[in-house]
C-alpha positions in Angstrom: 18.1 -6.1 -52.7 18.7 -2.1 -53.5 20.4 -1.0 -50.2 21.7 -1.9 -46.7 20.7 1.3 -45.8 23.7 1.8 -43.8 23.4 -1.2 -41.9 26.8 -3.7 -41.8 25.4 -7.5 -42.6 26.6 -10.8 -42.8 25.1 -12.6 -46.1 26.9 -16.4 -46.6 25.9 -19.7 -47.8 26.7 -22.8 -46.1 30.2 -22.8 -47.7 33.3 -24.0 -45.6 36.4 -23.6 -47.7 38.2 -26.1 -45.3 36.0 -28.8 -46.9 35.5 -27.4 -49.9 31.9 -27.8 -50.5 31.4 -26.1 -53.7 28.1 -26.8 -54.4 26.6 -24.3 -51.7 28.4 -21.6 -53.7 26.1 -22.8 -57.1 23.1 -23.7 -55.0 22.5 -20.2 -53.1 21.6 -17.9 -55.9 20.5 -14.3 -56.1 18.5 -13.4 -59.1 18.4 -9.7 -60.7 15.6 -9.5 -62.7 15.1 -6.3 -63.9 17.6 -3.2 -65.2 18.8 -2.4 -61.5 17.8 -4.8 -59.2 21.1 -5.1 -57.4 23.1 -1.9 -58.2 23.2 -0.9 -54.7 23.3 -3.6 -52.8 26.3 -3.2 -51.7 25.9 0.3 -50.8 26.7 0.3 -46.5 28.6 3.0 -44.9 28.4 0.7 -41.9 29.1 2.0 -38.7 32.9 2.5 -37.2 33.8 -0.7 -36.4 31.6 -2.9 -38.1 32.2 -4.7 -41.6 29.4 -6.2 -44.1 30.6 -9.7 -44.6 29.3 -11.4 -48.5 30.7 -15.0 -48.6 29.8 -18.1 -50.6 27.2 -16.8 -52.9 26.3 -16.8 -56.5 24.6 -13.7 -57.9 23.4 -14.1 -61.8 22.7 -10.8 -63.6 20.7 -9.5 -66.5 22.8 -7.8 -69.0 20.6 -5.1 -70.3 21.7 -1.4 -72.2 25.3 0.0 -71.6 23.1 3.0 -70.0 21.8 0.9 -67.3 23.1 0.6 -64.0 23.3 -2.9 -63.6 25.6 -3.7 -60.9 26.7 -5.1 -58.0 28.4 -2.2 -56.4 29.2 -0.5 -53.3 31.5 1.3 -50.8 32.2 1.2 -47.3 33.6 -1.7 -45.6 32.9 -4.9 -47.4 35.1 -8.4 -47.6 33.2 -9.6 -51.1 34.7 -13.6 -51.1 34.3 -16.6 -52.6 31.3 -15.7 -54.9 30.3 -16.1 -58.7 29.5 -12.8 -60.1 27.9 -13.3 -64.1 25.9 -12.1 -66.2 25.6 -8.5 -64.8 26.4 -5.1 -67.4 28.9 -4.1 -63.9 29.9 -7.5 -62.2 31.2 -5.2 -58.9 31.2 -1.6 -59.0 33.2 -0.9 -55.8 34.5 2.7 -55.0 35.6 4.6 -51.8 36.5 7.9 -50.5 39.8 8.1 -48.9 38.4 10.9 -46.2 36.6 8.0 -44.9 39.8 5.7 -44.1 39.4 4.4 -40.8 42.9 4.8 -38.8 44.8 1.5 -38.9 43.1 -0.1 -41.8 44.9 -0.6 -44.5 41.9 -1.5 -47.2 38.3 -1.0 -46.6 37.3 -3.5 -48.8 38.7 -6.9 -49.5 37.2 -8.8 -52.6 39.2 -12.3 -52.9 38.4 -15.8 -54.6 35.8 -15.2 -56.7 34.2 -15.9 -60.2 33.2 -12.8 -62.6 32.0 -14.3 -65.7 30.3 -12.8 -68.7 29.7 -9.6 -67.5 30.6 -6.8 -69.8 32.6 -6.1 -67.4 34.2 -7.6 -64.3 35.4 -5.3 -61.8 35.1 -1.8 -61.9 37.0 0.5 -59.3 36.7 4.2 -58.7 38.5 6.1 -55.6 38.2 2.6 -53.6 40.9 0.9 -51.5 40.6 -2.4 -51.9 42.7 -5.6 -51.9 41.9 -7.7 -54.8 43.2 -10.9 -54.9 42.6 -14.5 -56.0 39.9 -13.8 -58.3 38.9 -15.0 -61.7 37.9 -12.3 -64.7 36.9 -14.8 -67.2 34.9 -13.7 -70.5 34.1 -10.7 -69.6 33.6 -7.7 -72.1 32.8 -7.2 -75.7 31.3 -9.8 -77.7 30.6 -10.4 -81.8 27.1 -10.6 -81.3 26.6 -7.3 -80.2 26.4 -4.6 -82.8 26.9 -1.6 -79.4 29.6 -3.2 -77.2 30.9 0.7 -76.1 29.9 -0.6 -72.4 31.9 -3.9 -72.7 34.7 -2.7 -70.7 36.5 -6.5 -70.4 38.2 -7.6 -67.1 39.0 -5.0 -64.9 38.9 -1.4 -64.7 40.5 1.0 -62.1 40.3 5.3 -61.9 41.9 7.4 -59.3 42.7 3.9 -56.7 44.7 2.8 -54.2 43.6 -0.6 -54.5 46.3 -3.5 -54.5 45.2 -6.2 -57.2 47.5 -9.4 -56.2 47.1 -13.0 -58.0 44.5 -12.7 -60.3 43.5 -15.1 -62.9 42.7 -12.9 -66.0 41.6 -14.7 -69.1 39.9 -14.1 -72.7 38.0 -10.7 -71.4 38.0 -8.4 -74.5 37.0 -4.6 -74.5 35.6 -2.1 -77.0 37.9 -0.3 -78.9 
C-alpha cells in the first residue's frame, strides 16, 4: 500500500471487541518490506462526508535509516483503532491542516486502543487534530544497540497540535538525547 489516492476505505479484520477475539488482530498482518512501503498509506483527503475506517489490524514494519520515511502516516479523516503498530522507524505519522476542519467536527482523526511497539518512535503528530486515547506506546525509541539512535524519538511526539491525548498507557519508550 502507498496511497488511497483520495479515496475514504474501510480496512478491518474480523475483530469484534464485544467478544473480544484477539487473535484476528495477530492473525491479519500487513508486511512492509522495503524502506517505504507504507509511509503513505494513510494518506486520504476523502471526500466531505466520508471517513477511512482502519480497525483490527496488525502492521509489522522494517526499521531501516533515521533518513527513511518509514511510516504509517497520513491526514484527512481517519479513525486508526484497535491495531498493533511495531517495528516501523515512524509507527503513525498523522498530521492535519486546520483550514480543512470540517464544521461540526471536533477531531478529524481518532486513533484509540492500539499497540505501538518497538518503533523508534510511536506516534508522531504535526498540525493534526486528533483524539488519542487508550493506546499503548511501549518500547519505543532509542536502544543500546544502536551506535545512531538521533531518529529514536521514544513514545510520542506532537508539533503545532490540537490533538487531545486522553488515557494512554506510556511505558519504557526512551529517546535520544
Amino acid at each position: 500500500f502507498r496511497s488511497l489516492g483520495g479515496k475514504a476505505i474501510t480496512l478491518t479484520s474480523t475483530y469484534d471487541p464485544s467478544v473480544d477475539n484477539q487473535d484476528a488482530i495477530l492473525e491479519t498482518i500487513i508486511v512492509s518490506t522495503s524502506a517505504d512501503d507504507c509511509y503513505t498509506f494513510l494518506s486520504a483527503y476523502p471526500r466531505e462526508g466520508e471517513l477511512t475506517i482502519i480497525n483490527g489490524l496488525t502492521f509489522q514494519g522494517r526499521k531501516t535509516t533515521c533518513e527513511s520515511r518509514n511510516a504509517l502516516g497520513g491526514d484527512g479523516s481517519v479513525m486508526f483503532m484497535n491495531n498493533i503498530v511495531k517495528g516501523f522507524n515512524y509507527g503513525l505519522n498523522v498530521w492535519g491542516n486546520s483550514n480543512d476542519k470540517k464544521e461540526g467536527v471536533d477531531f478529524q482523526q481518532l486513533i484509540e486502543n492500539n499497540l505501538f511497539t518497538d518503533n523508534y518512535q510511536g506516534i508522531m503528530m504535526e498540525s493534526a487534530e486528533a483524539l488519542v486515547t487508550d493506546n499503548l506506546l511501549w518500547r519505543n525509541g532509542a536502544d543500546e544497540t544502536t551506535s545512531n539512535n538521533q531518529c529514536r524519538q521514544g513514545g510520542i511526539s506532537i508539533d503545532n497540535d490540537d490533538s487531545y491525548v486522553l488515557y494512554n498507557i506510556i511505558l519504557e519508550n526512551t529517546r535520544y538525547q
